[in-house]
N, C-alpha and C positions, 0 to 999 in steps of 0.2 A: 582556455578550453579549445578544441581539435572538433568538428564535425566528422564522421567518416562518412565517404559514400558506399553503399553498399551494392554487391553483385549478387546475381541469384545464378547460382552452381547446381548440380546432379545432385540429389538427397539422396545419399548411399541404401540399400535395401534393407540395412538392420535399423535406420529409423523408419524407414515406413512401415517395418513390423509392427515396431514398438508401437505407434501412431495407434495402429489401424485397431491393435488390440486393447487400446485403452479409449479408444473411440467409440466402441461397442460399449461398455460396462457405461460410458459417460450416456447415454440414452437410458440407462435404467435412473441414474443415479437424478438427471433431470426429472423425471418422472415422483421421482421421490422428493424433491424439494420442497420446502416449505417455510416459505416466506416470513420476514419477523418484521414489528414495527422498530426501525433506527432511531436512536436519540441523536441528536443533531443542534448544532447551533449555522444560524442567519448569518450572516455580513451584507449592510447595504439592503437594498431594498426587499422586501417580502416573496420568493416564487409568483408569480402570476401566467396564467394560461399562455402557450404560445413563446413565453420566454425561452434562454436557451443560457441556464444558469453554468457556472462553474460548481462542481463537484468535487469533494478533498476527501479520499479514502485515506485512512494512516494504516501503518506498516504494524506487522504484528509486536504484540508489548505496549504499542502506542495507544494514544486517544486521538481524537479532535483536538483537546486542549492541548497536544504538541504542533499546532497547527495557527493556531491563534494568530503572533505574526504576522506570518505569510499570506493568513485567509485576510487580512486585514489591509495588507500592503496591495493584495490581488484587486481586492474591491475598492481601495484609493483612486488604483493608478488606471481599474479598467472603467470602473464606475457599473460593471457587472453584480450580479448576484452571486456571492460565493456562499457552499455550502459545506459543512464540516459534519463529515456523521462519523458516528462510533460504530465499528463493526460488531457482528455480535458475538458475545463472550470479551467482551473490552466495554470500559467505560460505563456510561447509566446504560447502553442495550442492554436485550434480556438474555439473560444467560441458554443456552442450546447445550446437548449431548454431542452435536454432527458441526461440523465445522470444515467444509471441503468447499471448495471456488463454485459450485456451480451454485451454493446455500447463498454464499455470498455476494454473486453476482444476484441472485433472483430477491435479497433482501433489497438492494439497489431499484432493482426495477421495478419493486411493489413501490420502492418511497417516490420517486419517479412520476408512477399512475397516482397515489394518492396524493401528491401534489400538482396533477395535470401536466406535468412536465412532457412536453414531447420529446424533446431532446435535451444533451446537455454536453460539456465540456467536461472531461472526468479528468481528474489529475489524483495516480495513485502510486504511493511508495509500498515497495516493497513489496508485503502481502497485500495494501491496499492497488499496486500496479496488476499483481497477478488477476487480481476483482476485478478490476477495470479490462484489462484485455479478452477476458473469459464473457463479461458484459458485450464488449466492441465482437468478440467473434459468433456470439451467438446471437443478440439481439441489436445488429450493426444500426439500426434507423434511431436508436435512442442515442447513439454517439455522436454528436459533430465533430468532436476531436478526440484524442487521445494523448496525455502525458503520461509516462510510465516511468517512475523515478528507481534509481538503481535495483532493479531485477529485471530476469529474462524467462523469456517463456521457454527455452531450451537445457539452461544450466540446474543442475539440482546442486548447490554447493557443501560440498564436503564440512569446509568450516561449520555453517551454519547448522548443518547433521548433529553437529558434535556441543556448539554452543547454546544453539536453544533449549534443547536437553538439559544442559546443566547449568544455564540461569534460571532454568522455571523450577528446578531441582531445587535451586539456593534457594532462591524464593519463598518457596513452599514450609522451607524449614523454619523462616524466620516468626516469632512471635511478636506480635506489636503490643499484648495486652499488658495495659494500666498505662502505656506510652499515649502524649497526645500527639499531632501531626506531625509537629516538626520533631522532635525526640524520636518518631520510630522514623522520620527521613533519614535523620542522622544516626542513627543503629545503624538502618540498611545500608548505608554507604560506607559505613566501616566493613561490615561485613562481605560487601562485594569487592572490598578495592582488595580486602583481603584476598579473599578469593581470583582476584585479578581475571575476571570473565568479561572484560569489556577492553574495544579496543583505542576507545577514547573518550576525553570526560562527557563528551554529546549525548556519546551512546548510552553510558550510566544516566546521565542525568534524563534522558528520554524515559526511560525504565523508574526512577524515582519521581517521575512528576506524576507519577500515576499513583501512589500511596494518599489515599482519601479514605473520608469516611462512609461506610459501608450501609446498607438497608438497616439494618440493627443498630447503628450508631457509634461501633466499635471500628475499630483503625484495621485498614489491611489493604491489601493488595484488590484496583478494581479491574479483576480477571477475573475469569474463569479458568484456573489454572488448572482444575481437572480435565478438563476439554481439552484445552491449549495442547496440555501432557500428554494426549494420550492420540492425537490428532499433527503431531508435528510432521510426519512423513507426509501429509496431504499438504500440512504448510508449504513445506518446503520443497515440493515438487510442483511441476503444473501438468494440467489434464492433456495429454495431448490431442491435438484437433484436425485430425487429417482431415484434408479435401475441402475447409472451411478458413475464411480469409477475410480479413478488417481491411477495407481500400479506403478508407477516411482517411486524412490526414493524423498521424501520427509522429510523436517526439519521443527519444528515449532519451534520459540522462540520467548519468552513470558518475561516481566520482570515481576521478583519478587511483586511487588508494586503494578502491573497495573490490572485493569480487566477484563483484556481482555479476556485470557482464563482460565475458572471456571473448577473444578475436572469436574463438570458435561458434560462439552463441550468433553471429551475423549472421549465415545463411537461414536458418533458421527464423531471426525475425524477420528477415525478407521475404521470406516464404510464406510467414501466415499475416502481415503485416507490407504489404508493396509497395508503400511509399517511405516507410518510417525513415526516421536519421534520427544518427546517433551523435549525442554529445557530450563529450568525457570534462566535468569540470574539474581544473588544476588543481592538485595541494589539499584535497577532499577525500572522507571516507564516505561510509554509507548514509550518512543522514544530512544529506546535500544541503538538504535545504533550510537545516540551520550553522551548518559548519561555513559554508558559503552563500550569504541569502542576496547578495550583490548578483554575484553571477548566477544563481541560479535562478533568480527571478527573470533576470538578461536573458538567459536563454529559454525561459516562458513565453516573456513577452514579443520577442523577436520571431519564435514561431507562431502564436493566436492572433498578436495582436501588429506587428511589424510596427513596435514602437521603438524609437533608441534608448541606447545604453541610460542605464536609471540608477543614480546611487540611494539604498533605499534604510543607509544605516549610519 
């Protein structure tokens, strides 16, 4: 893995258009939010007043329980409080119609207040990173740190346009009924590989650990795939936040592989992020932190905690 340093350059006038104009609609849209109770699993000791826990958002498609691991290895080796919630429209959360960063971020910061938490340590991939930074830039006193695992607050990627689309698509089509657990895991995974929408077995298997059983008792998918469906373009972009800026310490990691974060995406998160660093782990796509959980724990711990190299597998 490569650290880069980064430099802060002239931000050309067609993005502070952009900025300025999606900056306005984001005060309405704040105004509208409406907080939900997160389901959530513990690691290590209970929240208590004053503490200054670690936080595990997961990426969209995911849960907490693709976290399990790492929430595990976090709380060994820091002897902290790690916490795993389910966004909402994933996992046991409650399902919503609205599904945009600012919902997301303010679900965070209600669980947060009703646990007395003043601040905390957020570690979030992907859509769970976009949460987390949209939290750090709007309600900066709740963050001590910031981990943001492969995404950028600058890139809308193409790919991802194209693929999230048409895994929620496959998805949707599949039938689980009279199948028990494992029978419709093992449908689903014929039927994706078929379809070949994934770029590695990580990725499929992220997306299959989430076939459980449902409020009614029957086998399916725990999404909110109508949501998800029809919300992706808010997925998949981020809000833009002129004039507003995260100076916490911040880490971005990115795998090697993925494309998530492009050179181009640097100036950018120097701009609304001023201390960040970036580090690109080797031989890695998008789901870092189980394709590689050596190093990417390595380079956790070496920015929160300035512990040495740990082999944790």
């Amino acid at each position: 893995m490569d650290i880069l340093g980064l430099t802060i350059r002239k931000i050309g006038n067609e993005y502070q258009h952009c900025i300025k104009a999606i900056y306005r609609s984001n005060k309405m849209v704040r105004e509208k939010c409406t907080a939900i109770n997160l389901a959530y699993r513990v690691y290590g000791r209970s929240p208590s007043p004053g503490s200054c826990p670690i936080i595990v958002l997961h990426g969209c498609l995911g849960s907490k329980r693709n976290w399990e691991k790492m929430c595990g290895y976090l709380t060994a080796f820091t002897n902290k409080t790690v916490i795993a919630v389910d966004a909402r429209n994933h996992g046991d959360s409650p399902y919503t119609p609205d599904h945009d960063y600012y919902s997301l971020a303010a679900d965070v910061s209600n669980f947060m207040t009703k646990f007395s938490i003043e601040r905390s340590i957020i570690i979030g991939h992907c859509m769970g990173g976009k949460t987390g930074m949209v939290l750090a830039l709007t309600e900066p006193l709740k963050v001590a740190s910031l981990v943001v695992v492969d995404t950028s607050p600058a890139s809308k990627s193409g790919a991802m346009d194209i693929e999230y689309p048409k895994i929620m698509e496959a998805m949707s089509t599949i039938d689980f009924k009279g199948m028990d657990l494992q029978k419709a895991m093992d449908f689903a995974q014929r039927k994706m590989l078929k379809l070949n929408l994934f770029h590695s077995e990580h990725d499929l298997q992220t997306v299959l650990m989430n076939i459980g059983k449902l409020a009614d008792k029957s086998i399916g998918w725990r999404y909110n795939l109508k949501t998800l469906m029809s919300t992706t373009d808010d997925i998949n972009s981020f809000p833009d936040m002129y004039g507003v800026t995260y100076d916490g310490p911040t880490l971005f990691v990115a795998g090697r592989l993925s494309y998530a974060i492009l050179p181009e995406d640097l100036n950018c998160i120097q701009y609304l992020f001023p201390t960040a660093r970036v580090v690109y782990i080797e031989g890695v796509g998008h789901n870092v932190h189980e394709e590689d959980p050596d190093a990417f724990f390595t380079a956790i711990a070496d920015f929160l905690f300035q512990k040495p190299k740990i082999q944790i597998t």
